[in-house]
KOLKOL-284785 format. One record per residue (C-alpha): residue number from 1; residue in three letters; chain; x, y, z. Coordinates in Angstrom, 1 decimal, always signed. Layout:
N
ATOM  doza  marti  lumvo       x       y       z
ATOM   NUM    ala      A       X       Y       Z
...
//
This chain:
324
ATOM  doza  marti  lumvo       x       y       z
ATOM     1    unk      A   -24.6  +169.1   +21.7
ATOM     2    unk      A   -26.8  +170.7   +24.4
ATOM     3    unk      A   -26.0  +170.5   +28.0
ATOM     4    unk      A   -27.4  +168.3   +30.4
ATOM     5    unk      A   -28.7  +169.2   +33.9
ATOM     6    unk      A   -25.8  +167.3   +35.7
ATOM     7    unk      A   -23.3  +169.4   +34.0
ATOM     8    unk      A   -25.2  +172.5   +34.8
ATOM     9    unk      A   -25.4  +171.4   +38.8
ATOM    10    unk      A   -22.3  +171.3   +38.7
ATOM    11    unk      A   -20.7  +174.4   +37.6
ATOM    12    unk      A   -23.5  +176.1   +40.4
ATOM    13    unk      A   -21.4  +173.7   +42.9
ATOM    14    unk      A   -17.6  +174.2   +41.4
ATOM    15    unk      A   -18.1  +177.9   +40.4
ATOM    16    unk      A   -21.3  +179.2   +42.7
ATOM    17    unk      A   -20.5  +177.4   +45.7
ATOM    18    unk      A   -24.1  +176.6   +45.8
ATOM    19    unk      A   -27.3  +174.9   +44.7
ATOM    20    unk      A   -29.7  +176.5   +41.5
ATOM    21    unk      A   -32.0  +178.8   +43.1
ATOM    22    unk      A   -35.3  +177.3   +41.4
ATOM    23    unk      A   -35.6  +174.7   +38.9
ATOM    24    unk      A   -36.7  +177.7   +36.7
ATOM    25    unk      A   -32.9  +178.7   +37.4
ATOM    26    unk      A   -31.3  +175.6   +35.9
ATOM    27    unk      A   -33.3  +175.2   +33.1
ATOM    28    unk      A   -32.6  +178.7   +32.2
ATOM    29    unk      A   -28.6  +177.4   +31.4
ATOM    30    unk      A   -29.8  +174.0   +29.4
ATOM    31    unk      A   -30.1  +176.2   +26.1
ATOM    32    unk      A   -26.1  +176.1   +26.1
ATOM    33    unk      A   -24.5  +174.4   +23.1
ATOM    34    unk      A   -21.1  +173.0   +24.9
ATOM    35    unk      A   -20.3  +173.0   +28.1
ATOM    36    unk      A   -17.4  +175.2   +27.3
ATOM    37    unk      A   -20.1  +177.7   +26.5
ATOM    38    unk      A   -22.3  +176.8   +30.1
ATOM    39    unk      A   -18.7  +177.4   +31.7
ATOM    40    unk      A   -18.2  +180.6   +29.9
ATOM    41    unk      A   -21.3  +182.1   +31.0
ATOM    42    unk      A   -20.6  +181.4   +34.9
ATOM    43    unk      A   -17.7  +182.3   +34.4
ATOM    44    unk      A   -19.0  +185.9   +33.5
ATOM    45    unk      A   -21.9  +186.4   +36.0
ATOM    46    unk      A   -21.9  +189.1   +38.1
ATOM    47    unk      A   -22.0  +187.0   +41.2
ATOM    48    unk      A   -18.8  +185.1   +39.8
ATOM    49    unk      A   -17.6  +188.0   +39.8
ATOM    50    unk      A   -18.0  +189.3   +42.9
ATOM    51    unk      A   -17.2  +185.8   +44.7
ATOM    52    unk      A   -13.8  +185.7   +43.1
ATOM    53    unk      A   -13.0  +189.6   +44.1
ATOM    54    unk      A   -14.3  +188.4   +47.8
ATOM    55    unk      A   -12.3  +185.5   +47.8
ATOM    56    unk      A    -9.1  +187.7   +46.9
ATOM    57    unk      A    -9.3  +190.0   +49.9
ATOM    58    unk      A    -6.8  +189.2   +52.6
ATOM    59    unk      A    -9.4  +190.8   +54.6
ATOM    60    unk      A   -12.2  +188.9   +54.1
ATOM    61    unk      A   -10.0  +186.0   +54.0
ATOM    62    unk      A    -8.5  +186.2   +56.9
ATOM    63    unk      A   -10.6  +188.1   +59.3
ATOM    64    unk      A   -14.6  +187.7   +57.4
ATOM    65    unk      A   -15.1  +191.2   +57.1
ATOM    66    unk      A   -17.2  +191.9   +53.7
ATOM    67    unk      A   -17.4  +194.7   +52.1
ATOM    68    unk      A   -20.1  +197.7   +53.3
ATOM    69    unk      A   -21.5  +197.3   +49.5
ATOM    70    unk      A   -22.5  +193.8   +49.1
ATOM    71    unk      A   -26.1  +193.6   +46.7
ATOM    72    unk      A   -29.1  +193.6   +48.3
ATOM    73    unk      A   -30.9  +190.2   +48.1
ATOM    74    unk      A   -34.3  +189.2   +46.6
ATOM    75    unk      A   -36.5  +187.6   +49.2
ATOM    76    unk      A   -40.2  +186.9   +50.7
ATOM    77    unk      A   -40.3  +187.1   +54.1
ATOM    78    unk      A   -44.0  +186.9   +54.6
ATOM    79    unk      A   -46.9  +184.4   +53.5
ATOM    80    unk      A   -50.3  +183.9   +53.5
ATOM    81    unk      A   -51.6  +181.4   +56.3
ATOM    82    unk      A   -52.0  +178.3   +53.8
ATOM    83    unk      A   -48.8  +178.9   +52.0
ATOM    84    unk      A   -47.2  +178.7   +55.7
ATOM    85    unk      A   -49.3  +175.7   +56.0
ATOM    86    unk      A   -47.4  +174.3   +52.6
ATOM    87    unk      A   -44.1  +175.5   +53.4
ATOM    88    unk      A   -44.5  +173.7   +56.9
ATOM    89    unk      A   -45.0  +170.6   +55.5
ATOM    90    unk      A   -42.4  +170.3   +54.2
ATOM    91    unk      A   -39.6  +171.4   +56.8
ATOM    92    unk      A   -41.9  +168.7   +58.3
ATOM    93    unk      A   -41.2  +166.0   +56.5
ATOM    94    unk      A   -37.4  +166.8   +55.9
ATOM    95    unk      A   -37.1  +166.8   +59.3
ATOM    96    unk      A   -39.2  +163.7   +60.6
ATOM    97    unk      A   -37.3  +162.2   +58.2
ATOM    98    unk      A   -33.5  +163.7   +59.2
ATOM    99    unk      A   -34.6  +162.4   +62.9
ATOM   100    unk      A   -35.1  +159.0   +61.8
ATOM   101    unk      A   -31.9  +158.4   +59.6
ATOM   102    unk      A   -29.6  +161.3   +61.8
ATOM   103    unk      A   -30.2  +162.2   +64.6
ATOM   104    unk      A   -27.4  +163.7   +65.9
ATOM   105    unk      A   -25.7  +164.4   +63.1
ATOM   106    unk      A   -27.9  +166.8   +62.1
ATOM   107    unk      A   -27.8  +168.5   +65.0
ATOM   108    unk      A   -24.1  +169.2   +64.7
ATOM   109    unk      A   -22.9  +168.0   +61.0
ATOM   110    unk      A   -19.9  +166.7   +62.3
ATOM   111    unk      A   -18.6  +163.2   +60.8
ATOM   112    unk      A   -18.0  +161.3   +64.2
ATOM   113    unk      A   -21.8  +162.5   +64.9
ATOM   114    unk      A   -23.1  +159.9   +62.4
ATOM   115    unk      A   -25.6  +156.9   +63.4
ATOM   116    unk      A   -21.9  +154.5   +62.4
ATOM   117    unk      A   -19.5  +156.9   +64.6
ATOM   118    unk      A   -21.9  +158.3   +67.9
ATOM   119    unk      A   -21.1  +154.9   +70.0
ATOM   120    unk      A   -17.6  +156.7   +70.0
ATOM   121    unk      A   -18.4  +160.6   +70.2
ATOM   122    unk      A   -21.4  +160.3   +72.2
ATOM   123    unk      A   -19.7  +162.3   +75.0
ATOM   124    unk      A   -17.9  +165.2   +73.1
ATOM   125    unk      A   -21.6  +165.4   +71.9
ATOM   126    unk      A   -22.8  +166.2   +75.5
ATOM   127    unk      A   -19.7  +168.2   +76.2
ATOM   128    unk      A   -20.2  +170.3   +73.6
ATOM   129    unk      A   -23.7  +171.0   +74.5
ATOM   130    unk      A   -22.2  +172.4   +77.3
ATOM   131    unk      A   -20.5  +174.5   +76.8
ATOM   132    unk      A   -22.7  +176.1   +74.7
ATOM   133    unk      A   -25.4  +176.5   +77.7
ATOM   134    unk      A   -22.0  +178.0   +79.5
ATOM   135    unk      A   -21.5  +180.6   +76.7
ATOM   136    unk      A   -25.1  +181.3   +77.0
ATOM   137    unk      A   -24.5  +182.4   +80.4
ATOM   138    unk      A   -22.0  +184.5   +79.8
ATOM   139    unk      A   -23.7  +186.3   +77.9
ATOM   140    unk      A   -26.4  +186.8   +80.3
ATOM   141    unk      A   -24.5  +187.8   +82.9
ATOM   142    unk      A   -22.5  +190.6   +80.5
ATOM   143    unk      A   -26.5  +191.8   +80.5
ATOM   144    unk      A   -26.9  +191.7   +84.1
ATOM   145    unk      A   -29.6  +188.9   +84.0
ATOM   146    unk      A   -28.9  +186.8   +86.8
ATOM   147    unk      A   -30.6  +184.1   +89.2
ATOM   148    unk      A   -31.5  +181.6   +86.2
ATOM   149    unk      A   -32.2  +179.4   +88.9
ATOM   150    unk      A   -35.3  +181.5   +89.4
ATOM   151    unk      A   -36.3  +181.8   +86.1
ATOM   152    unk      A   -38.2  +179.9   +82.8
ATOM   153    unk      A   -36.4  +178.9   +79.7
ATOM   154    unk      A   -37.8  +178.0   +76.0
ATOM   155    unk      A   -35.4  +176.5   +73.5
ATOM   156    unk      A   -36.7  +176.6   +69.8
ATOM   157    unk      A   -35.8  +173.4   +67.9
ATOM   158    unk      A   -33.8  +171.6   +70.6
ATOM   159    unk      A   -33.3  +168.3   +68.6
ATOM   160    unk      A   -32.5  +166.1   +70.7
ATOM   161    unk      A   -31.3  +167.8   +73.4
ATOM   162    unk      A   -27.7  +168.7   +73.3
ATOM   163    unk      A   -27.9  +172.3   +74.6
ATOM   164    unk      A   -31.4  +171.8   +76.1
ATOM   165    unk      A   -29.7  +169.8   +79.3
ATOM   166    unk      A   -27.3  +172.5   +80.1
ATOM   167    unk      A   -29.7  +174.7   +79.9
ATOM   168    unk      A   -32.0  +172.8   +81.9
ATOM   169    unk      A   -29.1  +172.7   +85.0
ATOM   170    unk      A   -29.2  +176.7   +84.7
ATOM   171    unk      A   -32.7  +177.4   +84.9
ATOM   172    unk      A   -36.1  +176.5   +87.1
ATOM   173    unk      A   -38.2  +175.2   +84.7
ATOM   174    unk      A   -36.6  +174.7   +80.6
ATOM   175    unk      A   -39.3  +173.6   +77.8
ATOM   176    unk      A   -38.2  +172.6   +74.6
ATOM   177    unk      A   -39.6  +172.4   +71.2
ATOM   178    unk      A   -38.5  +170.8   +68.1
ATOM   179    unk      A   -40.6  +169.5   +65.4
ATOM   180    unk      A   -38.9  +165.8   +64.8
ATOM   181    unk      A   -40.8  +162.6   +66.8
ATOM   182    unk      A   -37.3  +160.9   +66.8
ATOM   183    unk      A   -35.4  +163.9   +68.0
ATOM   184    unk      A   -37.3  +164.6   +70.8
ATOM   185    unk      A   -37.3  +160.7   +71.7
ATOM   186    unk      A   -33.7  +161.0   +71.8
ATOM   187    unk      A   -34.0  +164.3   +74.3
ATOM   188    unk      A   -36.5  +162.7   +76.8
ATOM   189    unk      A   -34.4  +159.6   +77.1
ATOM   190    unk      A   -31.2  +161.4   +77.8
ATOM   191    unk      A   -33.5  +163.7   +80.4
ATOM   192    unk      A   -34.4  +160.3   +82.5
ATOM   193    unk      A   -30.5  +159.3   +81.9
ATOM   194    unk      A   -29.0  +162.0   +83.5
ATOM   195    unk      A   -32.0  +162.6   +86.0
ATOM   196    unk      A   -33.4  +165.9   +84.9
ATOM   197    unk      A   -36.8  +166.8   +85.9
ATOM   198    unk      A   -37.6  +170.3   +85.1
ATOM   199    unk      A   -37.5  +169.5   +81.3
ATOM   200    unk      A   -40.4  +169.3   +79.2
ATOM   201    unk      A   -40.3  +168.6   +75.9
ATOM   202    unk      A   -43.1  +169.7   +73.0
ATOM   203    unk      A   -43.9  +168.8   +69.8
ATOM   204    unk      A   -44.6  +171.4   +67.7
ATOM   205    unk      A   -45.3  +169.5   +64.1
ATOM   206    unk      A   -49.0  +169.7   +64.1
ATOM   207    unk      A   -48.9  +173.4   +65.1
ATOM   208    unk      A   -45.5  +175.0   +64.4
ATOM   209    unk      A   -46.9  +178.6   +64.9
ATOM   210    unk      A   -48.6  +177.8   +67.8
ATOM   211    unk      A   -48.4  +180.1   +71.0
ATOM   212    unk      A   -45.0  +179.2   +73.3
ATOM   213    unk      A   -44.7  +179.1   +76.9
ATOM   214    unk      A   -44.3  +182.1   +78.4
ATOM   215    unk      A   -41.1  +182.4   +79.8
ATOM   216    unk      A   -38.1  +184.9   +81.1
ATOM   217    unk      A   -35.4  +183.5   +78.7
ATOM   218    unk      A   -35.9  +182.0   +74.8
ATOM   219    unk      A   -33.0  +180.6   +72.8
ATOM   220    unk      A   -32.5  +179.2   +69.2
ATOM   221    unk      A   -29.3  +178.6   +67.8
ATOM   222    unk      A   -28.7  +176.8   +63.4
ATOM   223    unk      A   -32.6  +176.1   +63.7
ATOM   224    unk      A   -34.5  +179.1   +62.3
ATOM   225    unk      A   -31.9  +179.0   +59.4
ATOM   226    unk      A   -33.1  +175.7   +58.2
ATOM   227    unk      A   -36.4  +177.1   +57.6
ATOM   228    unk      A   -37.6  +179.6   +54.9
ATOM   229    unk      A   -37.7  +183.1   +55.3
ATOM   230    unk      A   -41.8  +183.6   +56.1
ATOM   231    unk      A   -41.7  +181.1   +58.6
ATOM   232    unk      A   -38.4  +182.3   +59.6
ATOM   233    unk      A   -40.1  +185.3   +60.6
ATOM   234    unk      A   -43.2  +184.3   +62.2
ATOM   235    unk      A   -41.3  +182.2   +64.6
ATOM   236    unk      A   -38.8  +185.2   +65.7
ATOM   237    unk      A   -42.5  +187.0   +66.6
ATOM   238    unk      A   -43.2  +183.6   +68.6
ATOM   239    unk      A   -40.7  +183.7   +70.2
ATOM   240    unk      A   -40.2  +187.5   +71.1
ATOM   241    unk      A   -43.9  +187.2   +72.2
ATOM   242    unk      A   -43.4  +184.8   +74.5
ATOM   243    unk      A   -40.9  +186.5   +76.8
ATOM   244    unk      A   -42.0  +188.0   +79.5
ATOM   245    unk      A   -41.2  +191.8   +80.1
ATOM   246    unk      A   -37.5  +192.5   +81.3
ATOM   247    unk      A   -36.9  +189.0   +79.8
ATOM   248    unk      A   -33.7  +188.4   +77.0
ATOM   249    unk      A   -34.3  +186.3   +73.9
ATOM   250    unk      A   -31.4  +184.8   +72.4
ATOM   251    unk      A   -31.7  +183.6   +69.0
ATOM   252    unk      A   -28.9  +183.3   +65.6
ATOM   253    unk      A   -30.3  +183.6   +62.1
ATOM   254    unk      A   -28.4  +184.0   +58.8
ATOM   255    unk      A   -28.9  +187.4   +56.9
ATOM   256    unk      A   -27.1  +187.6   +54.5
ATOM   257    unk      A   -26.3  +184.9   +51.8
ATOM   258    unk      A   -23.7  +185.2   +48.5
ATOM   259    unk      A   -26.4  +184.6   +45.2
ATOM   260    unk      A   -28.8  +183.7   +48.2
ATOM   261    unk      A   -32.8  +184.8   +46.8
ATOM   262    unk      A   -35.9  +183.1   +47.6
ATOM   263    unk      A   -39.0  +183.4   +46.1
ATOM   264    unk      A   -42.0  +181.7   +48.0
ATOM   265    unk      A   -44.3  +180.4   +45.0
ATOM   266    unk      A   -41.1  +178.8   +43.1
ATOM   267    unk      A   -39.6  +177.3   +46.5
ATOM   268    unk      A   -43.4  +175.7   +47.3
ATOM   269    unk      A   -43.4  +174.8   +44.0
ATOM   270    unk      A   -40.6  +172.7   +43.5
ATOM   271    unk      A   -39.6  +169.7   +44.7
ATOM   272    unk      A   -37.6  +169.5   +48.2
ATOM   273    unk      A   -34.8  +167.0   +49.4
ATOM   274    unk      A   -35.4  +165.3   +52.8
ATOM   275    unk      A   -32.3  +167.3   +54.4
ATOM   276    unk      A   -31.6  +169.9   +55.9
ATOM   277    unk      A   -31.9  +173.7   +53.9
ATOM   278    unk      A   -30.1  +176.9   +54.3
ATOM   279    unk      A   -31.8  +179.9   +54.3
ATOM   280    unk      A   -31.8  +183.8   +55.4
ATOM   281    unk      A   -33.6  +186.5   +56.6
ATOM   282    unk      A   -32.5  +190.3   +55.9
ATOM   283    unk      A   -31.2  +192.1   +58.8
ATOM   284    unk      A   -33.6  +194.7   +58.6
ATOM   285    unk      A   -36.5  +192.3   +58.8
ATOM   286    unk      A   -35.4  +191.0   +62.1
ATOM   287    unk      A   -34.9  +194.7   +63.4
ATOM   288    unk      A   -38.0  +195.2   +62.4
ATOM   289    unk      A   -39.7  +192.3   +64.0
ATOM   290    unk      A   -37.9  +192.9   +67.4
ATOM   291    unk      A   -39.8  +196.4   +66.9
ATOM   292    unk      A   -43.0  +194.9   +66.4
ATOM   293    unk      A   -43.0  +192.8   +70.1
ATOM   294    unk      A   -42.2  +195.5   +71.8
ATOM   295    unk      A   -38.3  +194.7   +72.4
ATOM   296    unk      A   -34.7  +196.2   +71.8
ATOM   297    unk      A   -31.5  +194.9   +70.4
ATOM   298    unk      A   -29.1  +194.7   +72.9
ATOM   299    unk      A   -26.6  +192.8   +71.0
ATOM   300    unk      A   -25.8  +191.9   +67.6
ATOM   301    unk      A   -22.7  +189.7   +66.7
ATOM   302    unk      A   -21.4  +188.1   +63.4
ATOM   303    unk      A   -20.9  +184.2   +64.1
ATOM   304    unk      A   -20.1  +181.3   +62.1
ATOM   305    unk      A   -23.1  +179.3   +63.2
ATOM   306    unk      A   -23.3  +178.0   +59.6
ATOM   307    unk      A   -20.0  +176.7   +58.8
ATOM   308    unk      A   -19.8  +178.3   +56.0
ATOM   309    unk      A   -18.8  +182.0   +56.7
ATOM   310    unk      A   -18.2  +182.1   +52.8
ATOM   311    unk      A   -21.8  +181.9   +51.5
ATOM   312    unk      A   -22.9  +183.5   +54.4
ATOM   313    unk      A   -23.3  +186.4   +57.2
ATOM   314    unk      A   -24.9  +185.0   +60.2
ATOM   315    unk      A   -25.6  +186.9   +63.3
ATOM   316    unk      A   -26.5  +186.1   +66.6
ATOM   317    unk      A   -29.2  +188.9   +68.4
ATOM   318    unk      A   -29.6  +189.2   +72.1
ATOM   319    unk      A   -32.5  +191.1   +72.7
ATOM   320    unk      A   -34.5  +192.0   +76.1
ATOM   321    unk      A   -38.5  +192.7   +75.9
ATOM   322    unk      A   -39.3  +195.7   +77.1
ATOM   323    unk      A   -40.7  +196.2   +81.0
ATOM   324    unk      A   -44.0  +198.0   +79.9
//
């Protein structure tokens, strides 16, 4: 008896730790006889195999260290101007709808942040938004970029504002972007409760590549990485354009993924959940778009930004534009 889809979701949940790629992917396993046979054949993969030996390193167990050898991925980082138009849409509507249904939980996919539970965590929400803007600082002052108070901030997707006030009691002027109507509802009202004026918030779902305020500090952190690789990588040259010289861009992408590929015309292709998507963009693509706008790396640090530091590498780049 052949297999049926369900069965074969599953053993790319149990045994991949992951969703099928494509639906070209999954129907690819529905010639299987038994399931004992599907099983078998997962069971043998190469990236099986390497998941189990990664998963049996006390290193990389204890400490996330992978191995300097790990398989190169398979992936599209650019796109022509109406597949970015496509592939917009539908981060779009995912996202309109996530800010309808979510708000705040998928900001921060915590349980207590859900619409039933936020009446009680509404305030370790906030807190924690602070003490992200603190860490921000820290890092700027390790880089010797001080007097925020003088200075222009842009946050890229800043939901609905969790980071963006802390950021905003740092800095002269902060502007923040996100593509959701209902997040950014939630940001502005929190801005008039807490009496913050030098906030501006934008809306960036007609024109998601459109030019940012300039500005002397950017930051995006777990927002790129819910986008696909080409847009990804149009937003990082954005961004980096938009800081001013001598100015630091702080911004966390995944770029690395276990069995991670994407392939534009399939992704466009298939039908997309209205949640949220993980995705990653190749280390040497972002060295090569911090290049391109005339900036340098100044830092680059693993983090667990995804919560998943099993299926993925995710770095976090601090970057300063060039003075000329």
């Amino acid at each position: 008896m052949a297999v049926t889809r369900e069965e074969v979701v599953w053993c790319y949940r149990a045994l991949l730790q992951r969703d099928p790629e494509s639906d070209a992917a999954l129907a690819s396993h529905l010639g299987n006889k038994s399931f004992r046979q599907l099983v078998e054949g997962f069971v043998r993969s190469p990236e099986f195999t390497a998941k189990r030996r990664l998963a049996s390193s006390p290193v990389v167990k204890k400490d996330r260290f992978y191995p300097l050898g790990l398989k190169g991925m398979e992936v599209d980082t650019e796109a022509t101007a109406e597949q970015l138009r496509r592939a917009i849409a539908k981060v779009k509507t995912a996202w309109t709808h996530l800010g309808a249904v979510k708000p705040h939980f998928s900001v921060i996919t915590d349980n207590q942040f859900l619409p039933e539970n936020i009446g009680d965590s509404i305030d370790r929400f906030w807190a924690s938004g602070e003490a992200e803007a603190m860490d921000v600082q820290r890092i700027l002052e390790r880089q010797k970029f001080f007097e925020l108070s003088s200075k222009t901030c842009v946050e890229y997707g800043c939901g609905v504002g969790r980071v963006t006030m802390g950021l905003a009691r740092r800095f002269r002027k902060t502007h923040g972007y996100d593509i959701s109507r209902g997040h950014l509802a939630h940001a502005r009202q929190r801005a008039h409760q807490i009496a913050l004026t030098n906030v501006f918030f934008h809306q960036c779902d007609d024109d998601v590549l459109a030019d940012l305020e300039r500005c002397d500090f950017f930051y995006s952190r777990i927002v790129f990485q819910h986008n696909p690789p080409p847009i990804i990588a149009e937003l990082i040259r954005k961004a980096l354009r938009a800081v001013n010289p001598g100015g630091i861009a702080i911004f966390q992408i995944p770029t690395y993924g276990f069995g991670y590929r994407f392939a534009l015309k399939e992704w466009l292709a298939a039908d997309q959940a209205l949640d949220m998507q993980m995705h990653c963009l190749p280390q040497e693509k972002v060295f090569s778009l911090i290049a391109e706008t005339n900036c340098v790396p100044l830092e680059v640090r693993e983090d667990n930004s995804t919560g998943a530091a099993d299926k993925y590498i995710s770095n976090t780049f601090v970057v300063r534009k060039n003075a000329s």
